[in-house]
N, C-alpha and C positions, 0 to 999 in steps of 0.2 A: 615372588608374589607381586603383582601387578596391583595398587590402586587405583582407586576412581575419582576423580574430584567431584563437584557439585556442575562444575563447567562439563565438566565430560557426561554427567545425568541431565543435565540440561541439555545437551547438545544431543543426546540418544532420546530422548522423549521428543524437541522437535524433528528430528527425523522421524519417529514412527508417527508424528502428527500428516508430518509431510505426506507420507507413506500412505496413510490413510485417506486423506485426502484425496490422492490419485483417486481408490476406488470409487469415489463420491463425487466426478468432477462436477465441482460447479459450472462451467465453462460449456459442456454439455448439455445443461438443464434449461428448461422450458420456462418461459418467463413467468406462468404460474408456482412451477414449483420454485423458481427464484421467491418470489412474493411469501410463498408459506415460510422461507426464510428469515427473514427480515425480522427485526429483532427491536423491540420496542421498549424501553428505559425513561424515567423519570431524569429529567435536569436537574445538575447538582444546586442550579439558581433557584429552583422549583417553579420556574418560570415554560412549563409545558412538557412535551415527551422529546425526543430523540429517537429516529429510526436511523439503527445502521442493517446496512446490508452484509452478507457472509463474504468472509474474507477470502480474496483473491490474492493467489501467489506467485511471483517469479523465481527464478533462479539460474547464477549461471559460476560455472565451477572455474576455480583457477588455483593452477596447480604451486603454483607460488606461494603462496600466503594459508589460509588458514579453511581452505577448502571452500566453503558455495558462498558466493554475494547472495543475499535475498533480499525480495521485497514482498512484503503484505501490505494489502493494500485493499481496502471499502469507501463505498458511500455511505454518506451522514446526510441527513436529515436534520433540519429542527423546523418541531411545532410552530413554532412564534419566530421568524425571523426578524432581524432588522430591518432590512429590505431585500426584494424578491433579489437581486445579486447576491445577499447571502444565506439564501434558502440550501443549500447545498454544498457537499463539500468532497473533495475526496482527499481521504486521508491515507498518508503514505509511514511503513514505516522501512528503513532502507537499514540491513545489516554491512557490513563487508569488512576487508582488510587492504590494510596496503595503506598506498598515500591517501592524506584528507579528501574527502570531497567537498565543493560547494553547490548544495542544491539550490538554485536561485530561480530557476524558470521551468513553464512546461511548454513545449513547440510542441503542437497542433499541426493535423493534415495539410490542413491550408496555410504551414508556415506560419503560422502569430502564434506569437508567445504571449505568457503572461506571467505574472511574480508568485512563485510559492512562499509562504507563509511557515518560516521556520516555527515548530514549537517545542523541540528539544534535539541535544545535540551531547554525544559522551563519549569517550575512551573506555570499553567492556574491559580492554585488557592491553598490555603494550608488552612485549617479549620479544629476545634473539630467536629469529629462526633460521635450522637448517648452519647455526656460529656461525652464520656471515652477515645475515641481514635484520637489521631491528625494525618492528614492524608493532603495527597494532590495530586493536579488531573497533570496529567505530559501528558505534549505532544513531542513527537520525530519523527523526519523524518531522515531517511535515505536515501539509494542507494546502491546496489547489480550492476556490473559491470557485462555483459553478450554481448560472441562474439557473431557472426552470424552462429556460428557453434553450439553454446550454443543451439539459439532458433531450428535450425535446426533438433539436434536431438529431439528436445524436440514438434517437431510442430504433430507426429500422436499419443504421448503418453498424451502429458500434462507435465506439470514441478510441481514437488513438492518439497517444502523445508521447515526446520524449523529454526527458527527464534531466536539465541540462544546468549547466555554467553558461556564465558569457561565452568564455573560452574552450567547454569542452562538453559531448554529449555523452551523456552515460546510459542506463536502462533504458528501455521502450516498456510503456504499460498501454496493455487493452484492456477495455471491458466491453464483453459482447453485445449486443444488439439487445436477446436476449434477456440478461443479468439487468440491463439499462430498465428493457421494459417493466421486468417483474418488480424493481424497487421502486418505479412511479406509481404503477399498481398498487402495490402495497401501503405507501403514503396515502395516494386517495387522489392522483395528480391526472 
């Protein structure tokens, strides 16, 4: 008789999240239907709303470790910012296995970086795999600080950036052209 842990219902529900998702791609959708999207939440400061945008996924499998790296990953909004540099934000959150990562910057098309803003960092789980190698599953969330001038130029091309260490580049994330327009839309930008 086979059990099932909680890790393992966990890990079978984001998969048929995943799954599902496919049929729905965001990534395909029209920047209005991105806008109908867009998701609007009171601040926990009560200092105004917050729009986030539908979440955007990547993934890439490796047969070593503990099967898909993912990242989900949206744009934030807030009503009230401090200043137009941080009217926007895109928020990452990055699963994987294997050695640490340090996410410290995002390089941009045109080559400039700039500093991700860690806001959490954890150990899901650390185990022998395969009785040779000890390994462990790491989840990190971030945040990337973007004006309105940011998305602006970025709303007929699309935004791309990688996802990096001083010393080493990891993920690439897009967000379409598209997706771009529909969440300024939606804001009121």
């Amino acid at each position: 008789m086979r059990t099932f842990s909680v890790q393992h219902l966990i890990d079978g529900l984001c998969l048929m999240m995943l799954l599902c998702s496919c049929a729905d791609n965001i990534r395909e959708q029209s920047a209005d239907e991105i806008a109908g999207r867009v998701a609007r939440s009171p601040q926990t400061n009560a200092q105004g709303f917050l729009w986030h945008a539908p979440d955007l996924y990547s993934s890439q499998y490796r047969t070593l470790f503990f099967g898909y790296d993912t990242l989900k990953y949206h744009l934030l909004a807030t009503e009230h910012p401090e200043s137009q540099d941080s009217a926007f934000r895109l928020l990452v959150q990055a699963n994987y296995g294997g050695n640490l990562r340090h996410y410290e910057l995002a390089k941009f098309a045109d080559q400039s970086t700039r500093t991700l803003s860690p806001l959490q960092h954890f150990a899901e789980r650390c185990q022998l795999f395969n009785n040779l190698i000890s390994s462990c599953l790491y989840q990190d969330q971030f945040a990337l600080d973007l004006s309105a001038s940011d998305l602006q130029r970025a709303r007929l091309t699309g935004l791309n950036l990688v996802l990096q260490s001083p010393s080493q580049a990891y993920e690439a994330i897009d967000l379409p052209a598209a997706y771009i327009q529909g969440f300024l839309k939606a804001v009121g930008q």
